[in-house]
C-alpha positions as CSV (number, residue, x, y, z in Angstrom):
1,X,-9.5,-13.0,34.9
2,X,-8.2,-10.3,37.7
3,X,-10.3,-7.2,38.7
4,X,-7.4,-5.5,37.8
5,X,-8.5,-4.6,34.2
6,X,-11.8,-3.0,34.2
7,X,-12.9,-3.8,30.6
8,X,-16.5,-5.3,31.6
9,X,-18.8,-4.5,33.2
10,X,-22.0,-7.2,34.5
11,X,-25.5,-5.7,34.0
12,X,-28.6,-7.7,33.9
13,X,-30.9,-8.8,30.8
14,X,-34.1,-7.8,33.1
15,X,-34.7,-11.8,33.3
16,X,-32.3,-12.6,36.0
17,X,-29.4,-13.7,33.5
18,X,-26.5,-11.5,34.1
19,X,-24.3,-10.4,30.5
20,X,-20.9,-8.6,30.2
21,X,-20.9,-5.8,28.6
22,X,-17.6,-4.3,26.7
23,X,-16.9,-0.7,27.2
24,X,-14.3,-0.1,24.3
25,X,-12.6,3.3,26.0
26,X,-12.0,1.2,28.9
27,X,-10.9,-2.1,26.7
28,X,-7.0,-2.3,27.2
29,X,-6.5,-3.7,23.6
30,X,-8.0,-0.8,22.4
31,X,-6.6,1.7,24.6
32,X,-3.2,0.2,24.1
33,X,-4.0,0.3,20.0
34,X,-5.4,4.2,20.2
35,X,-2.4,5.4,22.5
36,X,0.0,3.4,20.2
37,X,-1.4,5.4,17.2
38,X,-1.3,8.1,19.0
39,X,2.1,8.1,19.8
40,X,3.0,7.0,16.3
41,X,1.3,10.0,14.4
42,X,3.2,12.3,17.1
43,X,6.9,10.9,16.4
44,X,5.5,10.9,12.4
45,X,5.9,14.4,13.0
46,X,9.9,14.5,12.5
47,X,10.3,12.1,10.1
48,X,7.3,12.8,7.6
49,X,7.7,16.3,7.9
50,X,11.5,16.9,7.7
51,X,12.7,14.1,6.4
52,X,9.7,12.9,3.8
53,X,9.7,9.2,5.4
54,X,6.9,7.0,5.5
55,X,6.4,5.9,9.2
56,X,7.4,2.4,7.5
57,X,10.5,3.5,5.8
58,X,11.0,5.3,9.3
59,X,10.7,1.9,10.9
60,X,13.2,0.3,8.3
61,X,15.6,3.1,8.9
62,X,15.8,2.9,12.5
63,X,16.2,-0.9,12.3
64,X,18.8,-0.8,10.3
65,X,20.3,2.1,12.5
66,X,20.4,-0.1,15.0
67,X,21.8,-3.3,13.6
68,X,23.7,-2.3,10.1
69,X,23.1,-5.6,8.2
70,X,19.7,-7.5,8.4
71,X,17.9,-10.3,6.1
72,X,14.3,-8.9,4.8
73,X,12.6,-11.3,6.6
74,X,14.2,-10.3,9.7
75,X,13.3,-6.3,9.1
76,X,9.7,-7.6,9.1
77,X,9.9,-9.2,12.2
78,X,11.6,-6.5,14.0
79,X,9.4,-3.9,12.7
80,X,5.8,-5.4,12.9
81,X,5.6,-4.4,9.4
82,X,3.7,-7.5,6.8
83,X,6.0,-8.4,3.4
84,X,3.6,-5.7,1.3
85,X,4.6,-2.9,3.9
86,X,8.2,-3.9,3.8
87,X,8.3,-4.8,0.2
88,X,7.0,-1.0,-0.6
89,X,9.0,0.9,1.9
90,X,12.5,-1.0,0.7
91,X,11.2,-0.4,-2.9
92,X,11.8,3.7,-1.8
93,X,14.5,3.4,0.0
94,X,16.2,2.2,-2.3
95,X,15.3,4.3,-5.4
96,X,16.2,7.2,-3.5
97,X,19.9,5.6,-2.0
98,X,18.8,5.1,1.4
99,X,19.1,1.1,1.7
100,X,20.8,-1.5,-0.7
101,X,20.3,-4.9,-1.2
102,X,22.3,-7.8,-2.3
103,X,22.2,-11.4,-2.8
104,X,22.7,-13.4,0.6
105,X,26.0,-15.6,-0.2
106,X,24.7,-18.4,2.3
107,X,20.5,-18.1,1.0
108,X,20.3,-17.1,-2.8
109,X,17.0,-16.4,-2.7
110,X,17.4,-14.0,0.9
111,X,18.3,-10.5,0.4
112,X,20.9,-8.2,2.7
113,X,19.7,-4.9,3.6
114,X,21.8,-2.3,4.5
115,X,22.1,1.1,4.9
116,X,24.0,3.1,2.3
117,X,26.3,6.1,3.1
118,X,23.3,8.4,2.7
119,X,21.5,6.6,4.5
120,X,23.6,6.5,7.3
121,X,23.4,10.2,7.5
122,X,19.9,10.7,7.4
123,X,19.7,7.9,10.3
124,X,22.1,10.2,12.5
125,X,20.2,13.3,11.3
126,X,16.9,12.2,12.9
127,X,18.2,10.3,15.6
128,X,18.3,13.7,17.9
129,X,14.7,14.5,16.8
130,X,13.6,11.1,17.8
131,X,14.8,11.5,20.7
132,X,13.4,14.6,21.9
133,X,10.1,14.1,20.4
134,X,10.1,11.0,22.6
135,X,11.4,13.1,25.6
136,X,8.7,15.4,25.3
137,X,5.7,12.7,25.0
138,X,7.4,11.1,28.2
139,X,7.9,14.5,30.0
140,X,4.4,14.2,31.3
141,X,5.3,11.1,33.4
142,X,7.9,10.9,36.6
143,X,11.0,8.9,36.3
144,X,9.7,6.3,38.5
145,X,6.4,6.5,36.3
146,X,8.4,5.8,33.1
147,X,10.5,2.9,35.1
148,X,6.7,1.6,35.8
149,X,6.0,2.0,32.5
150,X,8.9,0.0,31.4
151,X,8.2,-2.8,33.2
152,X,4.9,-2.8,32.3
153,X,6.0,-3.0,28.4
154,X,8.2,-5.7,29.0
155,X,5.8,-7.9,31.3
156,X,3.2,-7.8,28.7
157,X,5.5,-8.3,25.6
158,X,6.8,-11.4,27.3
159,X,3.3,-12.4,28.3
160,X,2.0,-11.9,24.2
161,X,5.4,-13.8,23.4
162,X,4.4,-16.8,25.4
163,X,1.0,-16.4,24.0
164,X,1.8,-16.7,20.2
């Protein structure tokens, strides 16, 4: 392990044995997990509020933003979300004519999400308060800072990749 995470600290059991000791608001799993929730209740903000999305629908609406056609499975995968949170959220989107589904021609059992006309609008109408809400939660850091910040993202994402 480097010294360059902090999350122990050594102390002494009064017999000469020395223990670690975890400090949770130093831990970076948790820190990461708290300032991930964090930043996930503040971007709630738009969607929840204006729009009357769950953060998962959000998730399955930007996903589909972004890539127009995907198989469920892959929706899960891109958007961390388990088959019960996905399952649920594509349940509502599609009662309300946000998403539809249909067989996959190639897979009988897969389904093809996509976004419906609707849904394409309300995916263009939050896109710009996305974007600024993110904006302001990043104001706080430098350009070079968010470049770091970047790079850190990306070193660590590979490194859990590899991991898994």
């Amino acid at each position: 392990m480097t010294k360059a995470v902090n999350e122990t600290r050594d102390r002494t059991d009064g017999e000469g044995t020395t223990e670690h000791e975890l400090r949770l608001q130093r831990y970076f799993p948790y820190r990461l997990a708290r300032l991930a929730e964090q930043v996930s209740l503040a971007v709630a903000e738009v969607y929840a509020d204006r729009f009357a999305l769950s953060r998962q629908e959000w998730r399955i609406l930007a996903a589909l933003g972004e890539q127009p056609r995907l198989p469920t499975k892959e929706i899960g995968r891109l958007t961390t979300l388990d088959k019960m949170n996905v399952s649920r959220a594509m349940q509502s989107l599609e009662v309300r004519g946000i998403v539809t589904r249909s067989r996959d021609p190639e897979d009988g059992r897969e389904r093809i999400v996509t976004l419906s006309a609707a849904g394409r609008a309300l995916y263009r109408k939050i896109v710009p308060y996305a974007l600024a809400r993110e904006a302001d939660l990043l104001d706080v850091l430098t350009r070079e800072e968010v470049a770091t910040l970047n790079t850190v993202i990306d070193k660590l994402l590979s490194a859990t990749d590899r991991s898994a």
